[in-house]
N, C-alpha and C positions, 0 to 999 in steps of 0.2 A: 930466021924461020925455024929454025933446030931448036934455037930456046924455045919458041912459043909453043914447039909441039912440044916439047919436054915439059915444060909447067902442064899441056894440058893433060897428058899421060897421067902423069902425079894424080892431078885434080879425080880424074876418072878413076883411077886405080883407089884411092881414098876414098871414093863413095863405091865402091864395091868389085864382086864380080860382073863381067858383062852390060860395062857402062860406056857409053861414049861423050866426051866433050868437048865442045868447042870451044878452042880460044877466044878469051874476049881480055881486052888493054887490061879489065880490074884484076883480071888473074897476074899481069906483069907486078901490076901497082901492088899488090898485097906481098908480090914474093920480096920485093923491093922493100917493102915496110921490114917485114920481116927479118931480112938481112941486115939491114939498120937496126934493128933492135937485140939481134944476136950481138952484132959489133958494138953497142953501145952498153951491152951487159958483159962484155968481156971485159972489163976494167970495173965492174959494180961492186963485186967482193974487195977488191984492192984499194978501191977508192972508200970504201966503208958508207956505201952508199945503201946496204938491206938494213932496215934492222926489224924488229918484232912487239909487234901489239898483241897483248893477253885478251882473250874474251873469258869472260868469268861465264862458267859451267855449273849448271845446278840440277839438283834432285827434281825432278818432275814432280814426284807423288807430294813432296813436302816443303819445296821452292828453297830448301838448304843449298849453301852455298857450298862446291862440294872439290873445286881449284879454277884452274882457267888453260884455255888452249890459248898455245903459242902461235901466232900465224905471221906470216912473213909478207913483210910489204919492201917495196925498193921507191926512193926517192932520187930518180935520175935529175940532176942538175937543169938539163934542159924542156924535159918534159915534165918533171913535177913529181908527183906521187903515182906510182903508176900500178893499174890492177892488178893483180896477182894472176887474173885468166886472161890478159894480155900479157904477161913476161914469165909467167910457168909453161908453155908449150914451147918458147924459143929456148930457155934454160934446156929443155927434153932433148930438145931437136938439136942441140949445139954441142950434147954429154958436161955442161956446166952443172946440171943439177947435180951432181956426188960433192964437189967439194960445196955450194950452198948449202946443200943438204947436212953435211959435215958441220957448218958453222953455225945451221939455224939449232941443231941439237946441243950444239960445246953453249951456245948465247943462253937456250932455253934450262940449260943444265946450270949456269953460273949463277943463271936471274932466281932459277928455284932456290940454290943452296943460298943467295943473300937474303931471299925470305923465310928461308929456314931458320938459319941464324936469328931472324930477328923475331923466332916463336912461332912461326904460320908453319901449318903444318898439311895445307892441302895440295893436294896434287896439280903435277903442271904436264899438259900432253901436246 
């Protein structure tokens, strides 16, 4: 009964000052997800399970092509490719995002300077 009021505190406290809520099972069921997705992203980086899709970025006024942003996707083994606003708030919540965060700049830094190399010269954010 101590968990369930603790999840609902959380819940309440997250939607602001001077809120009340009541416990309901889906609040278990989400915390439960969540915790499974912390523990199943604790072995992501190591397993070499991120890696990064370029969006190509352009000039609005002239539709030039002007480089491409780096964004980070994770294909966990069991669940497949998984959204990024599903496994960036557990990454928050777990202090995992520093060293992701670390990798997706070293990967994003490697990928520009081999398209350097090979003559391209636009930016990569």
């Amino acid at each position: 009964m101590l968990q369930d009021a603790d999840i609902a505190l959380y819940q309440a406290k997250a939607r602001g000052k001077q809120q009340a809520v009541k416990f309901a099972k889906s609040m278990q069921e989400s915390v439960d997800s969540h915790r499974a997705l912390e523990v199943d992203l604790r072995g992501a980086l190591e397993g070499h399970q991120f890696f990064l899709m370029y969006q190509p970025t352009v000039e609005l006024a002239t539709g030039a092509f002007t480089g491409v942003e780096a964004l980070l996707r994770w294909a966990q083994p069991q669940r497949g490719v998984v959204q990024p606003n599903d496994f960036i708030p557990a990454l928050e919540s777990s202090g995992q995002i520093v060293p992701v965060g670390a990798w997706v700049i070293h990967e994003a830094c490697r990928q520009g300077a081999l398209w350097q190399g090979r003559g391209h010269t636009f930016a990569v954010s």
